[in-house]
C-alpha positions in Angstrom: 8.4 17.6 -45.0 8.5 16.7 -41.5 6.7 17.6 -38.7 6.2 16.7 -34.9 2.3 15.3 -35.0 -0.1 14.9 -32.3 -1.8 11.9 -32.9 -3.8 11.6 -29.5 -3.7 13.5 -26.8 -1.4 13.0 -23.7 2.2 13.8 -22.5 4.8 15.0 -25.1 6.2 11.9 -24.8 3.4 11.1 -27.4 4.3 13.3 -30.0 6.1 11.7 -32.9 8.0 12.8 -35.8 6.0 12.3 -39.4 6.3 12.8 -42.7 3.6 15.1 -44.2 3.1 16.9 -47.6 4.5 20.4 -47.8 2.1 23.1 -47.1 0.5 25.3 -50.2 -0.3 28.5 -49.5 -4.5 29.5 -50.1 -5.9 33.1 -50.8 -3.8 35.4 -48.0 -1.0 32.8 -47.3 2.2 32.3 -46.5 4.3 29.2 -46.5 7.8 29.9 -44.1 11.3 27.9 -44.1 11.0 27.4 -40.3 14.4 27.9 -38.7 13.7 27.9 -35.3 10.5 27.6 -33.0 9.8 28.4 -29.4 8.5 26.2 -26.9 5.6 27.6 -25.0 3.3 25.9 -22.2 0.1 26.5 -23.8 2.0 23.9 -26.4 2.3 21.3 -23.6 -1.6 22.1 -23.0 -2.6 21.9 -26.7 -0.9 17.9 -26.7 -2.7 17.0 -23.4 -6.2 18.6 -24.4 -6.7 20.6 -21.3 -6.2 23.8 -23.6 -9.3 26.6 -24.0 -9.3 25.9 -27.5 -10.2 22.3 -28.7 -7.7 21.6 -31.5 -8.9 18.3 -33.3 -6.5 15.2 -33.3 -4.2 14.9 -35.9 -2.5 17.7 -36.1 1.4 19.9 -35.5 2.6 20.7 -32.4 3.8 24.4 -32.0 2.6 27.8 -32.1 6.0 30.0 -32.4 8.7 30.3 -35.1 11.2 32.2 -37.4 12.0 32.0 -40.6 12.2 33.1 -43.8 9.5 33.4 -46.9 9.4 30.2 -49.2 5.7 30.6 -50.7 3.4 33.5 -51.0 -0.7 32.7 -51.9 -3.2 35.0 -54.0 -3.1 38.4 -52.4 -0.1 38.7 -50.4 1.3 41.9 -50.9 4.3 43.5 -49.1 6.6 40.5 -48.8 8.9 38.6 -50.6 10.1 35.4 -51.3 13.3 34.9 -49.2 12.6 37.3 -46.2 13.3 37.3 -43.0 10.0 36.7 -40.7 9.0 35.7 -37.2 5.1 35.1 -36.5 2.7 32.6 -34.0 -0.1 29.9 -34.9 -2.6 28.1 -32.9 -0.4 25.0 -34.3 2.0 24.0 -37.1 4.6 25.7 -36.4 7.5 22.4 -35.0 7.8 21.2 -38.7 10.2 22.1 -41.8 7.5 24.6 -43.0 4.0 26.3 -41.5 1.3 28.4 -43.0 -0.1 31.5 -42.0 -1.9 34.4 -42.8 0.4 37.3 -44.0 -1.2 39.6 -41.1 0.7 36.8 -38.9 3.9 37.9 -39.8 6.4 40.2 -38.6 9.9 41.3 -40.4 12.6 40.1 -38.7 15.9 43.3 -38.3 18.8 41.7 -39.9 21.1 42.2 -37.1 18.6 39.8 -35.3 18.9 36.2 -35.7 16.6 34.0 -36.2 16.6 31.9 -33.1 16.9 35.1 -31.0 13.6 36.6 -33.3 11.4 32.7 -32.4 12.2 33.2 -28.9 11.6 37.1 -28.9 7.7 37.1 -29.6 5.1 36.0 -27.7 6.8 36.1 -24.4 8.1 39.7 -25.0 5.2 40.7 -26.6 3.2 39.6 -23.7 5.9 41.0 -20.7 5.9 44.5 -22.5 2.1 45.6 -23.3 1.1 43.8 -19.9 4.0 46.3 -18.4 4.2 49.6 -21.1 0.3 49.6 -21.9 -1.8 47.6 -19.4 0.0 48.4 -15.8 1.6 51.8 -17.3 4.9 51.3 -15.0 6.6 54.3 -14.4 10.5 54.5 -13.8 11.1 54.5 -10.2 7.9 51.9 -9.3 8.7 48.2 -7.8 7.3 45.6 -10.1 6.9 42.3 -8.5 7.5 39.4 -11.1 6.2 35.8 -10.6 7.6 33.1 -12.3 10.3 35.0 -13.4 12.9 32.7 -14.7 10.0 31.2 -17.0 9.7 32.9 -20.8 6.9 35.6 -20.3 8.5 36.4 -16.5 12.4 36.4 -17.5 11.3 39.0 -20.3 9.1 40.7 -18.3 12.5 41.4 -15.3 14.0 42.9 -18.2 12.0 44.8 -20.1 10.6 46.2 -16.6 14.0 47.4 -16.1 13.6 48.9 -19.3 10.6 50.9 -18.5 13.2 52.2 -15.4 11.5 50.1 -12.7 12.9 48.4 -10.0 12.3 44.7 -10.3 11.8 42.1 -7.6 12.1 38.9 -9.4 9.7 35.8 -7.5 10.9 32.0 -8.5 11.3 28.7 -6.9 14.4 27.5 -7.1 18.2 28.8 -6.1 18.8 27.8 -9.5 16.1 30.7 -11.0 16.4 32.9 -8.6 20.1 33.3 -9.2 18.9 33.8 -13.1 16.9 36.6 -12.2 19.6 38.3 -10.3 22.1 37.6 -13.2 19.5 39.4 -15.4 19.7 42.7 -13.3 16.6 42.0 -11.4 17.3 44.4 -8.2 16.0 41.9 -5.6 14.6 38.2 -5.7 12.4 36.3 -3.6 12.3 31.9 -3.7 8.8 31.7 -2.6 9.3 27.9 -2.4 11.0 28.5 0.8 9.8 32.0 1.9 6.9 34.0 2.7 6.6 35.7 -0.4 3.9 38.2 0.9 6.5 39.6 3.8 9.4 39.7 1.8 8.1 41.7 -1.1 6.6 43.9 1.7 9.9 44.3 3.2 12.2 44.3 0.2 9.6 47.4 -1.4 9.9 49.0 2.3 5.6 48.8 2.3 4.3 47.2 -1.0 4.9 47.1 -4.4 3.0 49.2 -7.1 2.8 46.5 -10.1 2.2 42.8 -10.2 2.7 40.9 -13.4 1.8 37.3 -12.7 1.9 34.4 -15.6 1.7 31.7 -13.3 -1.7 32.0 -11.0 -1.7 29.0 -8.0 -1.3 30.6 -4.1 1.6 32.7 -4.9 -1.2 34.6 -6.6 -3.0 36.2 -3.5 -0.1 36.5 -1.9 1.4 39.0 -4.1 -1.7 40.6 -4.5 -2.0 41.1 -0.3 1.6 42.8 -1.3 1.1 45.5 -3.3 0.7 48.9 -1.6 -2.5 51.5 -2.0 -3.4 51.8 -5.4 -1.0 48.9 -6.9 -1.8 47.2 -10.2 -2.2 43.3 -10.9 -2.0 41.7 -14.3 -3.0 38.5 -14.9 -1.4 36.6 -18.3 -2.0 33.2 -17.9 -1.8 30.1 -15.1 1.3 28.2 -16.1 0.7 26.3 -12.7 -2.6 24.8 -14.0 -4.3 26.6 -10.6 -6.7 29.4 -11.7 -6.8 32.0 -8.3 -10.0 32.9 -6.5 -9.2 36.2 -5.3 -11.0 37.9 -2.5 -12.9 40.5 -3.7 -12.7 42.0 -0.5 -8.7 42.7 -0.7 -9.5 44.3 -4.2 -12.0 47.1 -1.9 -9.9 47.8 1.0 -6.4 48.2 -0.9 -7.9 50.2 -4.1 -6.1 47.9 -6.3 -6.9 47.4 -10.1 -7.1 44.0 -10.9 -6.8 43.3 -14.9 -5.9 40.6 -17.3 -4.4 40.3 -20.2 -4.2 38.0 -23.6 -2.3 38.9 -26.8 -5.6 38.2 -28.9 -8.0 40.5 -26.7 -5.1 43.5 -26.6 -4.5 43.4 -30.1 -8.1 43.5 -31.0 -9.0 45.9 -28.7 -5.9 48.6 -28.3 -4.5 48.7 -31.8 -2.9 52.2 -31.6 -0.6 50.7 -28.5 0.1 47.5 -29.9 1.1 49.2 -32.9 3.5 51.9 -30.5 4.2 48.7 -28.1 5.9 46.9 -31.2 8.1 49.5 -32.4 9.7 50.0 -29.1 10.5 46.4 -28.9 11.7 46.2 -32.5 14.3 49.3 -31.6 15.2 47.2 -28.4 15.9 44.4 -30.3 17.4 45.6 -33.0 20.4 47.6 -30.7 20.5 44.7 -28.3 19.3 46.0 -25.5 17.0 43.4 -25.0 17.8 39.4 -25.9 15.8 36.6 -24.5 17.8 33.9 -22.6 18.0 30.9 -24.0 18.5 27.8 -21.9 17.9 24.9 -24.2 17.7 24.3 -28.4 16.0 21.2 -29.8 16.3 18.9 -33.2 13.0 18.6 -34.2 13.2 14.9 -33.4 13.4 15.4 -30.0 10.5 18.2 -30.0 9.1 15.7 -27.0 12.1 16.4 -24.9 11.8 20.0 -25.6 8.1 19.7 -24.3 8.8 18.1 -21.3 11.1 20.7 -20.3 8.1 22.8 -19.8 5.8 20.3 -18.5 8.3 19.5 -15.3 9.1 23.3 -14.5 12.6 22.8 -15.6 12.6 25.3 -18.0 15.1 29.0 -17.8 14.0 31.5 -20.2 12.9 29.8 -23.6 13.3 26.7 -25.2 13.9 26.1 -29.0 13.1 23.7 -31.6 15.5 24.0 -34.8 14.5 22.4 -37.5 16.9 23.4 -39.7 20.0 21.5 -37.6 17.8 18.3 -37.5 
């Protein structure tokens, strides 16, 4: 099969398009027919090495596909040969085929397609327990998004709206900005070329109540110095490559809660919401009330474009690898 390799670490221009044996499936396995695969940023980290996890040279690029079942291992039980799935991997997922563990998996509604399901699950995943379990947003609240014409922030303006909030999308270009309005954020701020501190203060008429910020850099305390008595801030990643140091001090005299979030920690650690968190999103999908934006698809032979899209900021919404169309 093929696959796009990392075979030392740097820019995606690096990675390169090999031939590779097809995957078998060991003890709890799954082997999927990969039909599409999302682009995320911790991808473009993974290539360069600056990741937290050391992943060892060679290996395939990609962590987020759809598909359906080709191969079960010993063990699996409750799936089929032939059905529809969606799942994420550390890596392996921008090839024909990748292996997982079954408890990887998730069924995939057939009134969903498959490029829609790749580009549905980490990012919405991430915008809706950071927003339904973590801040606990309650219909009527302003919820400042950062980023928000990137994959985690563009689902996080609409499932927010979702939740009943009023949304005040943050980006930093006309370009994205105009995204976010287009995707029924209420308000928008281009903190490239405003004070994003004063306008969300003004917009929110004194502060908003919930921060979701996947981005980190200076925008960071900013928003944070926004949010009004009481407000929530969630951390889920820092796509900017800038980790925050946040006065501790604005955390005291604002009586903010200040929490973070990763997939791996939630799901370990708050089972009984995940498990709730999921089949709300499944219903949304599944009627259509919720569908990410997808700005860009891939052949897997250019997977290094589809890279670079993220590495240069140039990405709205998600970008796909297909292997299938290659």
């Amino acid at each position: 099969m093929r696959a796009a390799r990392c075979l030392q670490y740097g820019p995606p221009s690096s990675v390169s398009i090999e031939e590779v044996d097809d995957p078998t499936p060991s003890e709890g396995q799954v082997v999927v027919d990969v039909a599409a695969a999302a682009v995320n940023f911790p991808d473009v980290l993974v290539v360069a090495d600056r990741y937290q996890v050391h992943i060892p040279v060679p290996f395939t690029v990609g962590s987020e596909f759809a598909g359906t079942v080709r191969a079960l291992g010993p063990g699996v039980s409750g799936l089929a040969v032939g059905d529809r799935v969606m799942g994420s991997t550390l890596f392996g997922a921008f090839a024909d085929q990748v292996v997982v563990k079954a408890g990887a998996l998730l069924p995939v509604d057939e009134a969903v397609d498959l490029a829609t399901a790749a580009a549905s699950g980490v990012a919405q995943r991430t915008a809706f327990h950071a927003l339904r379990s973590i801040a606990r947003v309650q219909p009527g609240e302003w919820v400042v998004v950062l980023g928000a014409a990137g994959g985690v922030g563009l689902a996080a303006v609409q499932l927010a709206q979702e939740l009943g909030a009023r949304v005040l999308a943050a980006a930093s270009t006309p370009e994205k900005v105009a995204l976010c309005l287009d995707q029924g954020a209420e308000a928008v701020v281009d903190y490239d070329r405003e004070n994003l501190k004063d306008r969300i203060k003004a917009i929110t008429e004194g502060g908003a109540n919930v921060v979701v910020d996947p981005v980190g850099g200076p925008h960071a305390e900013e928003a944070l110095r926004a949010l009004r008595w009481g407000g929530r801030f969630v951390t889920v990643g820092f796509a900017s490559g800038e980790i925050p140091r946040i006065p501790l001090n604005l955390v005291l005299l604002k009586g903010v809660v200040v929490t973070g979030f990763t997939l791996a920690a939630f799901n370990a650690n708050q089972p009984d919401d995940e498990a709730r968190d999921l089949r709300e999103l499944a219903d949304l999908a599944r009627t259509g009330r919720v569908k990410p934006y997808i700005s860009a698809r891939y052949a897997l032979e250019d997977t290094g474009l589809a890279l670079a899209e993220l590495a240069e900021r140039r990405a709205l919404g998600k970008v796909l690898v297909l292997p299938a169309s290659s």
